[in-house]
FIPA-598007 format. One record per residue: x, y, z of N, C-alpha, C in turn; residue in three letters. Coordinates in Angstrom, 2 decimals, decimal comma. Example, Ala and Ser with C-alpha at 12.3 -4.5 7.8 and 13.67 -1.06 7.14 Angstrom:
<rs>
R       nc1       nc2       nc3      cac1      cac2      cac3       cc1       cc2       cc3   type
R     13,19     -5,69      7,80     12,30     -4,50      7,80     13,20     -3,30      7,80    ALA
R     12,85     -2,25      7,08     13,67     -1,06      7,14     12,90      0,03      7,87    SER
</rs>
This chain:
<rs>
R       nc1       nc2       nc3      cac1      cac2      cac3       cc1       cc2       cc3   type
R     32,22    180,94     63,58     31,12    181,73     64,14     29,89    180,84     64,34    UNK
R     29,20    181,13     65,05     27,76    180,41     65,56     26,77    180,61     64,66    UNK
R     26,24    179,66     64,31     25,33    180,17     63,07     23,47    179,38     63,70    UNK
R     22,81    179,93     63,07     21,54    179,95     63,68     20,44    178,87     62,52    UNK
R     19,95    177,96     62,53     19,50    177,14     62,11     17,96    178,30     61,21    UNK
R     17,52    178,37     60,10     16,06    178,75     59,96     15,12    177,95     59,85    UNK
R     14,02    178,30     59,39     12,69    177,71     59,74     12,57    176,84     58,17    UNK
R     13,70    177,39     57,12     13,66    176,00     56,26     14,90    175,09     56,14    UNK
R     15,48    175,02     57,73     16,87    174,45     57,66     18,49    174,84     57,49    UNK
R     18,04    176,00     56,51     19,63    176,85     55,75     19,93    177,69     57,57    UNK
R     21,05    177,08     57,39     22,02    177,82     58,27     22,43    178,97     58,04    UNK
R     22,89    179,63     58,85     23,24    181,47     58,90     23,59    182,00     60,27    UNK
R     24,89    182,62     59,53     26,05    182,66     60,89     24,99    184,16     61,57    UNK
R     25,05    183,82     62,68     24,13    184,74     63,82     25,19    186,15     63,97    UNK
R     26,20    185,80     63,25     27,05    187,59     63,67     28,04    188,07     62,03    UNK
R     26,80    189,10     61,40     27,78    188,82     60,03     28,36    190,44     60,08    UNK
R     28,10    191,10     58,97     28,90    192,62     58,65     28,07    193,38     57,74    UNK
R     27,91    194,70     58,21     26,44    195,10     57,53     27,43    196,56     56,58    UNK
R     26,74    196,85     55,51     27,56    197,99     54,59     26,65    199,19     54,80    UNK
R     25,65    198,91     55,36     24,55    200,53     55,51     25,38    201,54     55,69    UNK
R     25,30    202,62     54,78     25,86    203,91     54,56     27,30    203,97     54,62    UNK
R     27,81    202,72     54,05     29,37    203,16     53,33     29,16    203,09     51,89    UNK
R     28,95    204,61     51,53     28,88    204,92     50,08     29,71    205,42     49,86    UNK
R     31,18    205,25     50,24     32,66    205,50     49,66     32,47    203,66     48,69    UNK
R     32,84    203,64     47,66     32,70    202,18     46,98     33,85    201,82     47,61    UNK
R     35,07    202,37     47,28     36,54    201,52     47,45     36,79    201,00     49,16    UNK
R     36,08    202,75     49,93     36,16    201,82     51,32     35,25    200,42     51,48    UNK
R     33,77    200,62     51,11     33,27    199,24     50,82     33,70    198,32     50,79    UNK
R     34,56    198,71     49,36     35,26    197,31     49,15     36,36    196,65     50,04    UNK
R     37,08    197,65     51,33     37,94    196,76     51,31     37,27    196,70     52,51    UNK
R     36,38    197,35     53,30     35,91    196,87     54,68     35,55    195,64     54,49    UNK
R     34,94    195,51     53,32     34,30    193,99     53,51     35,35    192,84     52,82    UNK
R     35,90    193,28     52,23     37,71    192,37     52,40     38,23    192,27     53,87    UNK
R     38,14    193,18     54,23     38,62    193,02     56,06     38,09    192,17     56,78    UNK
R     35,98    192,18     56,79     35,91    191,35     57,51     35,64    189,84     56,98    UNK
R     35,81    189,47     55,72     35,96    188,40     54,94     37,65    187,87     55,71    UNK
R     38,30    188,58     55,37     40,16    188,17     55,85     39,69    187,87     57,56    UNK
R     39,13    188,22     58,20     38,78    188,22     59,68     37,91    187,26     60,07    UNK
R     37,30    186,97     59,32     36,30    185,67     59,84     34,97    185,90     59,54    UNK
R     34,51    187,01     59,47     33,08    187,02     59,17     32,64    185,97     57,86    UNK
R     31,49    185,48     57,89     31,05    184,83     56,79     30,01    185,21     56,35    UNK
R     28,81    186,17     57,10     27,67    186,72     56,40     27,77    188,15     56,31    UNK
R     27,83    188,43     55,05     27,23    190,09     54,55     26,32    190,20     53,99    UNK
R     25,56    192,08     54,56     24,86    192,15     54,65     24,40    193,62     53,57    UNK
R     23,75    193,72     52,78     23,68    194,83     51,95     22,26    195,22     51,10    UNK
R     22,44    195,87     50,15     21,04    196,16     49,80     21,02    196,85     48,72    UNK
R     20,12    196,86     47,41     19,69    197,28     46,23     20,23    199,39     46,77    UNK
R     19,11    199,63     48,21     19,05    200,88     48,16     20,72    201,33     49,05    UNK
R     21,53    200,78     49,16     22,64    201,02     49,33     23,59    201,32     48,55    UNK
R     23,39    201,03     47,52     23,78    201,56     46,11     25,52    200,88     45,92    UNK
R     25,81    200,09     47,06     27,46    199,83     46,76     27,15    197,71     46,87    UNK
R     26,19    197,20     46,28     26,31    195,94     45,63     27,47    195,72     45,07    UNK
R     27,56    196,32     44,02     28,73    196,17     43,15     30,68    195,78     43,96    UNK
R     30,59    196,90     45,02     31,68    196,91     45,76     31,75    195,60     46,33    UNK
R     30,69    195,38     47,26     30,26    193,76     47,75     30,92    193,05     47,09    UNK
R     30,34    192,73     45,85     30,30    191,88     44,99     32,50    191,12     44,69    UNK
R     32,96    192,57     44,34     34,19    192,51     43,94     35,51    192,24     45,15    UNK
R     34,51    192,58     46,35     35,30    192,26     47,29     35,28    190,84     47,50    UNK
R     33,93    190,37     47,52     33,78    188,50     47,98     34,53    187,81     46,71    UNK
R     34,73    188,51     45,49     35,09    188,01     44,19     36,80    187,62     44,70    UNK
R     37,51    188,74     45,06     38,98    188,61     44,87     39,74    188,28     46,97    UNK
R     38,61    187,88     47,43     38,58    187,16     48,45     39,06    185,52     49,22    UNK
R     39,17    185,06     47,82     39,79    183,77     47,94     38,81    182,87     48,49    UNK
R     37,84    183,52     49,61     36,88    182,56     50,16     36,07    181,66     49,49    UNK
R     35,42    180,27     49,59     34,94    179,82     48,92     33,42    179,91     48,74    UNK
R     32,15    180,26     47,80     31,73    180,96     47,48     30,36    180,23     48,51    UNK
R     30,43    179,15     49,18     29,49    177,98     49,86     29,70    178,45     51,04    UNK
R     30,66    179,32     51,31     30,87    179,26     53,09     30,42    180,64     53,29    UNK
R     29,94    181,52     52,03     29,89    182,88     52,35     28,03    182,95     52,59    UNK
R     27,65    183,38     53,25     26,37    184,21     53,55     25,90    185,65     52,67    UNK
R     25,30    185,75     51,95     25,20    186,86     51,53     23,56    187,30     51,20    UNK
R     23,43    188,32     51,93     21,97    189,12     52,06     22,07    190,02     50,92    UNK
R     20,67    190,20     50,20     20,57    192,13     50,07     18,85    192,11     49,84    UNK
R     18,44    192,99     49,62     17,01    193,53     49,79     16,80    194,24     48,37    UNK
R     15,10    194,22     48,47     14,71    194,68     47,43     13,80    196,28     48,10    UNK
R     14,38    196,87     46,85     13,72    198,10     47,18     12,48    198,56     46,77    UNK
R     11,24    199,56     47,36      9,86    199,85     47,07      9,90    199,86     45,85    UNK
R     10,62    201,01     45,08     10,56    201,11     43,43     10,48    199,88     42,59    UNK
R     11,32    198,96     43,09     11,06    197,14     42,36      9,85    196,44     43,13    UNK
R      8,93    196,99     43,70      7,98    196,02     44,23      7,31    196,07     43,47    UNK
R      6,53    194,02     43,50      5,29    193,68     42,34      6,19    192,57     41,66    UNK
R      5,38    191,74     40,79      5,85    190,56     40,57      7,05    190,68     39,39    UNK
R      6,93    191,03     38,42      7,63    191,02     37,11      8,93    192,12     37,67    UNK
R      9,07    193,45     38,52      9,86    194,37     38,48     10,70    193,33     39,74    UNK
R     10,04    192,75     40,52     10,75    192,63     41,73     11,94    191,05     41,07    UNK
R     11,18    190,25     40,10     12,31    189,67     39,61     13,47    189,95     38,67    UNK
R     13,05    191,08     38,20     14,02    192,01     37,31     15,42    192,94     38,60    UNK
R     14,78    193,03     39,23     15,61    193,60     40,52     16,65    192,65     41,11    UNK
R     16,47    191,59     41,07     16,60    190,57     41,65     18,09    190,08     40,91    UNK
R     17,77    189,97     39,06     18,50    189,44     38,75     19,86    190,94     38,36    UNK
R     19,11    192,17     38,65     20,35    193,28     38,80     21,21    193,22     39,67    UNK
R     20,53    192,67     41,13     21,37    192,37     42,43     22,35    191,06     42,42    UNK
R     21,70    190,62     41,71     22,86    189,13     41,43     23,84    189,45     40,60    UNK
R     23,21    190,18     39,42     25,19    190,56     38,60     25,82    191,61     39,10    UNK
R     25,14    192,53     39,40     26,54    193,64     40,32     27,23    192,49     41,40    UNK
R     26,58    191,60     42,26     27,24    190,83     43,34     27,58    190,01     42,54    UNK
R     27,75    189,45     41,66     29,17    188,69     40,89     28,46    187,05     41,02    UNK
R     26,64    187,36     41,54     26,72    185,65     42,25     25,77    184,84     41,16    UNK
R     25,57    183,70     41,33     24,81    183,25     40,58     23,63    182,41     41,55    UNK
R     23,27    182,51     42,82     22,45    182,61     43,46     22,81    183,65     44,91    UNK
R     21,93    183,84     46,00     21,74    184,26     47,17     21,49    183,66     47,90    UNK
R     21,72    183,94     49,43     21,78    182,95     50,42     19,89    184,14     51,31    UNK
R     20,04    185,19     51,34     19,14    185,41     51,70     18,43    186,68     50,73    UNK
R     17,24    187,20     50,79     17,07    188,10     50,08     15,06    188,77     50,41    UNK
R     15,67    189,78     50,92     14,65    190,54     51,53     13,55    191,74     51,22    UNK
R     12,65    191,62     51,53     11,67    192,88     51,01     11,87    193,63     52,03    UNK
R     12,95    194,70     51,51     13,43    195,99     52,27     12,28    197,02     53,13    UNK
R     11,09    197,24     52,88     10,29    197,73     53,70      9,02    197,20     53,24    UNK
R      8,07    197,65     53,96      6,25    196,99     54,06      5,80    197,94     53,05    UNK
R      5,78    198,38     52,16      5,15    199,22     51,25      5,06    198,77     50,17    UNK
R      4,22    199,43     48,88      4,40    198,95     47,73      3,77    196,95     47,53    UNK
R      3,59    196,61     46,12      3,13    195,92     46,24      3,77    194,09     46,77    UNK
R      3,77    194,07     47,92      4,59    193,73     48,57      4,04    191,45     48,14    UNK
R      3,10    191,83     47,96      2,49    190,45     47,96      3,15    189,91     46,73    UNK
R      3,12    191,48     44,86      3,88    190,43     43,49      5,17    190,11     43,84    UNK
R      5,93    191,19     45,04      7,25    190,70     44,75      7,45    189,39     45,73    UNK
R      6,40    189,30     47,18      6,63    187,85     47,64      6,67    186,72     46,68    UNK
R      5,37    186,62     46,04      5,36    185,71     45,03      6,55    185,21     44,21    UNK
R      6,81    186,59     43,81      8,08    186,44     42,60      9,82    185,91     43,52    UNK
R      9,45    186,08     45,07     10,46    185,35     46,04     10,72    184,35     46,28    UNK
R      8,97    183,80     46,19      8,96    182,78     46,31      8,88    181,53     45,10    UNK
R      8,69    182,16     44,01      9,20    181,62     42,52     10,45    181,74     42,29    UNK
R     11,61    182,33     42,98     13,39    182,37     42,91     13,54    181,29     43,88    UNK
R     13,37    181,32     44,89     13,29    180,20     45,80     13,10    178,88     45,41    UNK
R     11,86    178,45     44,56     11,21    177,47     44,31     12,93    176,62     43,38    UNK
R     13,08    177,89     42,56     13,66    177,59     41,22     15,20    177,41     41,83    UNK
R     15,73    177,41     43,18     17,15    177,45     43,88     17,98    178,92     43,86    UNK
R     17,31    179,90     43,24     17,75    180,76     42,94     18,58    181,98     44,24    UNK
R     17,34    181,77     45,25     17,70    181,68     46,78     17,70    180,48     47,65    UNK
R     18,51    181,06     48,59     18,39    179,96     49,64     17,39    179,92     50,92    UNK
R     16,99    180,89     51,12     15,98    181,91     51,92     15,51    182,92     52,08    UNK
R     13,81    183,04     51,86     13,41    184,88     51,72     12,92    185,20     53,34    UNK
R     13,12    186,71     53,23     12,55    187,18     53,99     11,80    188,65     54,11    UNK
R     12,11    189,22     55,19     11,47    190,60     54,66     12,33    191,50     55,70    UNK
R     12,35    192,90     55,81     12,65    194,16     56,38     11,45    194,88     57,30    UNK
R     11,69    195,66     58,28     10,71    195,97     59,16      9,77    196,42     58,92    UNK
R      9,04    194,75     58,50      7,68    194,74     59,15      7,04    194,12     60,26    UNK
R      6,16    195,02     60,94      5,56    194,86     62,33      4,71    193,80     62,37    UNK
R      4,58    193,48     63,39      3,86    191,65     63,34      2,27    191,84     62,93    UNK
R      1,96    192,70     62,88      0,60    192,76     62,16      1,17    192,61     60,68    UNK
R      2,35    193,20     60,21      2,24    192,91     58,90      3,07    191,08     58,17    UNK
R      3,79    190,81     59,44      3,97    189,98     58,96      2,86    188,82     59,14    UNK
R      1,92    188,94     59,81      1,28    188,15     59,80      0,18    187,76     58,95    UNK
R     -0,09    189,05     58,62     -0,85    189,10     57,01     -0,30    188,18     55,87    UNK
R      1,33    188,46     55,96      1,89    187,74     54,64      1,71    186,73     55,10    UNK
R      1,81    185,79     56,03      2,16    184,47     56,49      0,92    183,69     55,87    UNK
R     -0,44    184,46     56,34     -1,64    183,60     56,09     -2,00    183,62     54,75    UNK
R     -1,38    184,80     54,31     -1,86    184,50     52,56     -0,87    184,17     51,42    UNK
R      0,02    183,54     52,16      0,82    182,97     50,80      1,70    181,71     51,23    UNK
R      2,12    181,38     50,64      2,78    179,38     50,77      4,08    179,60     51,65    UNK
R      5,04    180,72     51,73      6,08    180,17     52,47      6,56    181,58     53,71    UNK
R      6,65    180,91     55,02      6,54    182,06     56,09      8,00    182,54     56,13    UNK
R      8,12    183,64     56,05      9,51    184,58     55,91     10,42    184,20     57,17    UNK
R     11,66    183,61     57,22     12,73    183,40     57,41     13,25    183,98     58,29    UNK
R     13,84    185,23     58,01     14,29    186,56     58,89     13,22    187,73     58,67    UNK
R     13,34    188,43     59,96     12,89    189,55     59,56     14,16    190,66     60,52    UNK
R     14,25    191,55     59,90     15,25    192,63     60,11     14,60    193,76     60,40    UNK
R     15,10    194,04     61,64     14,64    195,11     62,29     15,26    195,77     63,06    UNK
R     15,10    197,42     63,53     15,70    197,98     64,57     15,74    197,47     65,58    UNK
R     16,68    196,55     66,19     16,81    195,91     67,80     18,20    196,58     68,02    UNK
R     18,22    197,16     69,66     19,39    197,64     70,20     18,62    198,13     71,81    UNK
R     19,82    198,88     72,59     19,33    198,51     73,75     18,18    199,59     74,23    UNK
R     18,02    200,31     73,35     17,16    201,08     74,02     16,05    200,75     73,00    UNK
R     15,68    199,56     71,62     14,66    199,69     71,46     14,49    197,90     71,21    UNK
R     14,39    197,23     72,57     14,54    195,84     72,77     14,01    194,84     71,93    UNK
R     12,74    195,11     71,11     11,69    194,24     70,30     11,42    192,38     71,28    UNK
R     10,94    193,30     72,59     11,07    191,72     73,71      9,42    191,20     73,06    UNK
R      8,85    192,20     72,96      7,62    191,29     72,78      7,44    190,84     70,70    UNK
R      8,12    191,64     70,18      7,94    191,33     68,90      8,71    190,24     68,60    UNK
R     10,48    189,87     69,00     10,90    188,73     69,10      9,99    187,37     69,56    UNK
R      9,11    187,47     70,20      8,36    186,33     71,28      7,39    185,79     69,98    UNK
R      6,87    187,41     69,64      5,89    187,11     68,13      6,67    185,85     67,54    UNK
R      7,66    187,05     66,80      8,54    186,05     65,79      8,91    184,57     65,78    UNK
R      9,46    184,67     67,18      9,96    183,34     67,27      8,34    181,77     67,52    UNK
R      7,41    182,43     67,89      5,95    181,91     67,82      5,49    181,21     66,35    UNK
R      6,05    182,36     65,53      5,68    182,01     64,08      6,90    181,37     63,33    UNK
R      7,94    181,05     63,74      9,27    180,48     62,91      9,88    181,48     62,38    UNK
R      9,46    182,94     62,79     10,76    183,85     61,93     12,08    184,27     62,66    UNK
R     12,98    183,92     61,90     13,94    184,87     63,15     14,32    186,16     63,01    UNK
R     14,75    186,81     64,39     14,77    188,49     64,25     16,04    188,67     64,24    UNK
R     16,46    189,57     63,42     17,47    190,06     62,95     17,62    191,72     63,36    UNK
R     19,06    192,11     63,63     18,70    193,10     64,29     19,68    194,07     63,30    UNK
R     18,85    195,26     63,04     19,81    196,48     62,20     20,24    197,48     63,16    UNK
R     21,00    198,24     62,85     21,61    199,37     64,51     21,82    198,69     65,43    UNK
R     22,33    197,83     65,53     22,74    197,36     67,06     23,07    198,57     68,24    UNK
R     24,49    199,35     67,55     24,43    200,43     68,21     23,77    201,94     68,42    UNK
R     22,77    201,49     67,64     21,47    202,68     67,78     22,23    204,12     66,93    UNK
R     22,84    203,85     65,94     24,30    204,78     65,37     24,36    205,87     66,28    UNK
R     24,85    205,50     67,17     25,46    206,11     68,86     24,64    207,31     69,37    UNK
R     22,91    206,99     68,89     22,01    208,39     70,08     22,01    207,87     71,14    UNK
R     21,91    208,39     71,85     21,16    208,11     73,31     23,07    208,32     74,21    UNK
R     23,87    208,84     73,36     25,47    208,29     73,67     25,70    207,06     74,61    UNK
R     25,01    205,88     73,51     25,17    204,90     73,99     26,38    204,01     74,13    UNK
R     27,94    204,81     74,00     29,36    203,93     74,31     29,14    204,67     75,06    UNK
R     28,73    205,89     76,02     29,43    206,24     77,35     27,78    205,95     78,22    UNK
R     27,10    204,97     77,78     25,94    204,54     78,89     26,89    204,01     80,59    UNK
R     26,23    204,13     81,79     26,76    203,68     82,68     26,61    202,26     82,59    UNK
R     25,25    201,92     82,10     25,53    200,30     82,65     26,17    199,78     81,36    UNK
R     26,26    199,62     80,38     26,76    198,93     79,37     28,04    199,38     79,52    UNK
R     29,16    200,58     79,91     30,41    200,58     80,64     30,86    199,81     81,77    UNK
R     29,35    199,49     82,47     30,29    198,83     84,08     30,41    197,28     83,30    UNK
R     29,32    196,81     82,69     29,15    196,09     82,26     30,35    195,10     81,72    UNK
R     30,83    196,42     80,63     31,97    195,80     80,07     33,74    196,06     81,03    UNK
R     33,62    196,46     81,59     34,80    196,86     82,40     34,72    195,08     83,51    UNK
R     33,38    194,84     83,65     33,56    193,06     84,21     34,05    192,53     83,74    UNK
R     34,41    191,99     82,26     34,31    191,07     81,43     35,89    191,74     80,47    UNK
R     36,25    193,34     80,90     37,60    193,91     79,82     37,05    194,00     78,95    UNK
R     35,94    193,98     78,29     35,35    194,41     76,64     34,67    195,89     76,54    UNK
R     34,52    196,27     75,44     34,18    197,50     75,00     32,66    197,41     75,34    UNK
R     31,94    198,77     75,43     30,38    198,57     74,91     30,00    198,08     73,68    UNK
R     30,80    198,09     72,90     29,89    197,41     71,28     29,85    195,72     71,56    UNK
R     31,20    195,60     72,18     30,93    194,17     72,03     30,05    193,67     72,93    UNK
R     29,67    194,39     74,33     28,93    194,03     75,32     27,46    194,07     74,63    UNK
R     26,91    195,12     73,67     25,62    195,34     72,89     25,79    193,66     72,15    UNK
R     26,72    193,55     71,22     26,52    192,30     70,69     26,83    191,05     70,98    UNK
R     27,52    190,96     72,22     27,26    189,71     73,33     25,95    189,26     73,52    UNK
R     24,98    190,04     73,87     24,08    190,73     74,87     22,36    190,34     73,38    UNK
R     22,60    190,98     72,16     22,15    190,30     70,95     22,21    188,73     70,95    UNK
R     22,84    188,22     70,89     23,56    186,85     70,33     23,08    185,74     71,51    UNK
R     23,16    186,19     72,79     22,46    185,60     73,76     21,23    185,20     73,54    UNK
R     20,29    186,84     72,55     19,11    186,45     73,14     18,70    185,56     71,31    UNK
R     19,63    185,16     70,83     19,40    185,04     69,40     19,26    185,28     68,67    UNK
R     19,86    186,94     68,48     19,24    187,93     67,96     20,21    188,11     66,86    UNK
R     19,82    187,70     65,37     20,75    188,07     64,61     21,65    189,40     64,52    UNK
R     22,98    189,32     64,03     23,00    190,83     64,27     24,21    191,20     63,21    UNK
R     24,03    192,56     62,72     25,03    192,87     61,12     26,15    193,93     61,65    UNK
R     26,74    194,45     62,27     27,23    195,61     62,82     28,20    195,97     61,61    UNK
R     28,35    197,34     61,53     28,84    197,57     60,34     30,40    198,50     60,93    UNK
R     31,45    198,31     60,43     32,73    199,55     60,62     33,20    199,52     59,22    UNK
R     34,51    200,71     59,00     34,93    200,80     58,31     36,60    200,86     58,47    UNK
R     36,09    200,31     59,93     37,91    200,40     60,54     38,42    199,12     61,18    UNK
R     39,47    198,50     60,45     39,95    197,54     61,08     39,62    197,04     62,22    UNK
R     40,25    197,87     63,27     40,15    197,42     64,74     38,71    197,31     65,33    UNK
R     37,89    197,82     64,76     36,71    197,58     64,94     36,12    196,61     64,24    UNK
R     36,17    196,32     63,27     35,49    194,89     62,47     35,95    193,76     63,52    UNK
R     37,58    194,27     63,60     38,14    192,66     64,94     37,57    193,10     65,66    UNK
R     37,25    193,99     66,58     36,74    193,77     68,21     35,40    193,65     68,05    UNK
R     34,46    193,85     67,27     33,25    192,97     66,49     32,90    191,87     66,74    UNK
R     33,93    191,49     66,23     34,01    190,28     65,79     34,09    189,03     67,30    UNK
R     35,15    189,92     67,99     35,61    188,79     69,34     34,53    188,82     70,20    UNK
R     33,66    187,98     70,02     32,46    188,64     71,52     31,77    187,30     71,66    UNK
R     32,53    185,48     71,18     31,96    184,75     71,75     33,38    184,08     72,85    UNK
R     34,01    184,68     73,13     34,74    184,21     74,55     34,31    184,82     76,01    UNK
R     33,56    185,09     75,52     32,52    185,49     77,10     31,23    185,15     77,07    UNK
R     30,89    185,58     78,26     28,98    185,49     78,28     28,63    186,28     79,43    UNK
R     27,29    187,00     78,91     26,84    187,92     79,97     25,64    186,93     81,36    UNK
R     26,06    187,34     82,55     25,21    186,46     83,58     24,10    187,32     83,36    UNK
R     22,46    186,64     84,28     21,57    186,58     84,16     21,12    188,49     84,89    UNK
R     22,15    188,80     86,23     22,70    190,05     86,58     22,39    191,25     85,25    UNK
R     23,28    191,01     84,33     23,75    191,69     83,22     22,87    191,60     82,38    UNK
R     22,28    190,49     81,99     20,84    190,56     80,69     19,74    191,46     81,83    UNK
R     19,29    191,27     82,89     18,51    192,55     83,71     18,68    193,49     83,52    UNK
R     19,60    193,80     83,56     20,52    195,06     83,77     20,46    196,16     82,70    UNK
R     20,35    195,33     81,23     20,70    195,92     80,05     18,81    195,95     79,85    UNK
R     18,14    194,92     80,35     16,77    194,91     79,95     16,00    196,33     80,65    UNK
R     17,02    197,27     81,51     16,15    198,44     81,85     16,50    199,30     81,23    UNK
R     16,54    199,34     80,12     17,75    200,65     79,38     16,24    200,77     77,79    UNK
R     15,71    199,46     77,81     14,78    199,88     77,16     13,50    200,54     76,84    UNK
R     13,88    201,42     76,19     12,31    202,11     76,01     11,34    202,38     74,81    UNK
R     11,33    201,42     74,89     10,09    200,27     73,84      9,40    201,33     72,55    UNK
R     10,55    202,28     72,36     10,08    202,91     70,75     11,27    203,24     70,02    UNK
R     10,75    203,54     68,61     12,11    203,28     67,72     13,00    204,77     68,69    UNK
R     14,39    204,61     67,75     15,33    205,91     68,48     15,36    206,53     66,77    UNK
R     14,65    206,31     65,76     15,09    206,58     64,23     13,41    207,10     63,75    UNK
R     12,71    205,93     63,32     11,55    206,73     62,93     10,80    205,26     62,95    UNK
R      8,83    206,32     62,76      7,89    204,92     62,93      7,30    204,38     61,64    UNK
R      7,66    203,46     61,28      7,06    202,83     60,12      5,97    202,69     60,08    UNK
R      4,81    202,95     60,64      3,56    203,21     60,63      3,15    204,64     60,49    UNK
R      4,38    205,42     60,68      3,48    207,16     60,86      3,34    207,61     59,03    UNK
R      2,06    207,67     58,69      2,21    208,10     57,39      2,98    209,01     56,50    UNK
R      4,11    209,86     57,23      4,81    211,01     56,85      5,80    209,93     56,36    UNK
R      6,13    208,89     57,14      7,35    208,45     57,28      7,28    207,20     55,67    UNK
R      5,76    206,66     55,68      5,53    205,80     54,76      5,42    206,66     53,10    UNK
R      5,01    207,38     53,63      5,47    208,76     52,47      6,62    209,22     51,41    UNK
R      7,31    209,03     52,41      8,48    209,46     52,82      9,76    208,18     51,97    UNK
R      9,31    207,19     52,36     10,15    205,96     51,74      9,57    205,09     50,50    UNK
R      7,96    205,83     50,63      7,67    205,71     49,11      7,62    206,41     48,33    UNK
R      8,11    207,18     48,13      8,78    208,19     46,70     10,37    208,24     47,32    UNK
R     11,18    207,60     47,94     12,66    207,79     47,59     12,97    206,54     46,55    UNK
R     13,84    207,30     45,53     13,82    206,39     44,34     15,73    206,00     45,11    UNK
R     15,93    205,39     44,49     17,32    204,65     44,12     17,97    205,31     43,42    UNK
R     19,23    206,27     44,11     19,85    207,08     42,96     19,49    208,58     42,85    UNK
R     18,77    208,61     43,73     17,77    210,02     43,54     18,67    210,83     45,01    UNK
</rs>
């Protein structure tokens, strides 16, 4: 797989496998045995996903070797601040079986977001990670963190898909050394985006599905990307989407489909910041 250089060198495959809302554990576990047996090398998961553990046991009895694997997860609001967010940190490392991380993220902009940078950037210091980053925050907020603390965040992960493009926030990002990472690729199918016309004609050029044409179409523009199944044939057809390439026709094409607001919710609307600061973990 193609992997994408960061802004402190560590490599990271640009197309990994995301677990958001498979809270069956055992399917967990073996989806991500599937796409481990298939080729994927980066997974993607999280404290508030509650199936670490599954992760963990799947990359364990995987055979893979533990240097070639990529592995994300995030920290959640309830662990933000310096002392809780490294206590979080080292919970996410023993359910995942690891004895460091390859990436590791401040899951949303809330809460005290600056102790747990710090305390990111003291795991970091110490090899503990290999690269921090953060979860969707908007370039006003990442830019705050950038100027007031020693090391500029890595990835940032965000809603990118075709109807909510992030053309001008990518331009940000990539301005400042972060790279964008994209969550929902397939927008979890509103807008009934597998029966869109152009992302069908699209793929009927080329014999591929719409998912893979969405993450062709990502990967072009450098756009990290986690797509998540729980079904075989889909992790593979995922997976197959660098034996083509979309012409300059086709990136147009898909660039009118956007309409430049989330399709989920706004991380700025205070209901919503509300809202994700009192959901506890487990609750």
């Amino acid at each position: 797989m193609f992997n994408i250089i960061l802004n402190n060198k560590v490599e990271m495959p640009i197309l990994g496998f995301g677990v958001y809302q498979v809270t069956n554990l055992q399917e967990c576990e073996q989806s991500v045995a599937t796409a481990l047996e298939v080729g994927y090398r980066l997974i993607d998961t999280a404290a508030a996903y509650m199936n670490e553990e599954a992760v963990g046991k799947a990359i364990k009895k995987s055979g893979v070797p533990r240097k070639d694997i990529f592995i994300t997860t995030k920290l959640w609001i309830q662990d933000a601040g310096y002392e809780k967010a490294k206590k979080a940190f080292e919970t996410s490392l023993s359910k995942l079986q690891l004895d460091y991380l390859d990436l590791y993220l401040i899951h949303q902009p809330y809460g005290d977001v600056y102790g747990s940078w710090r305390a990111m950037e003291d795991l970091y210091k110490e090899g503990k990670i290999l690269a921090i980053g953060v979860s969707n925050f908007q370039p006003d907020r990442i830019m705050d963190l950038i100027i007031h603390n020693e090391i500029v965040p890595a990835v940032n992960q965000i809603e990118t898909h075709p109807f909510c493009q992030q053309i001008e926030t990518q331009k940000f990002l990539q301005e400042n050394s972060v790279n964008i990472q994209s969550w929902g690729p397939f927008a979890e199918g509103k807008h009934d985006i597998f029966n869109n016309d152009v992302l069908r004609s699209i793929g009927k050029k080329y014999g591929k599905s719409v998912a893979q044409v969405i993450l062709r179409w990502l990967v072009q523009r450098e756009v990290l990307v986690i797509p998540k199944s729980v079904h075989r044939e889909r992790i593979i057809e995922n997976r197959d989407i660098f034996d083509f390439e979309l012409d300059a026709a086709d990136m147009a094409a898909i660039r009118t489909l956007d309409q430049n607001t989330s399709s989920f919710l706004d991380h700025r609307d205070p209901k919503t910041v509300k809202w994700l600061g009192t959901l506890k973990i487990g609750s």
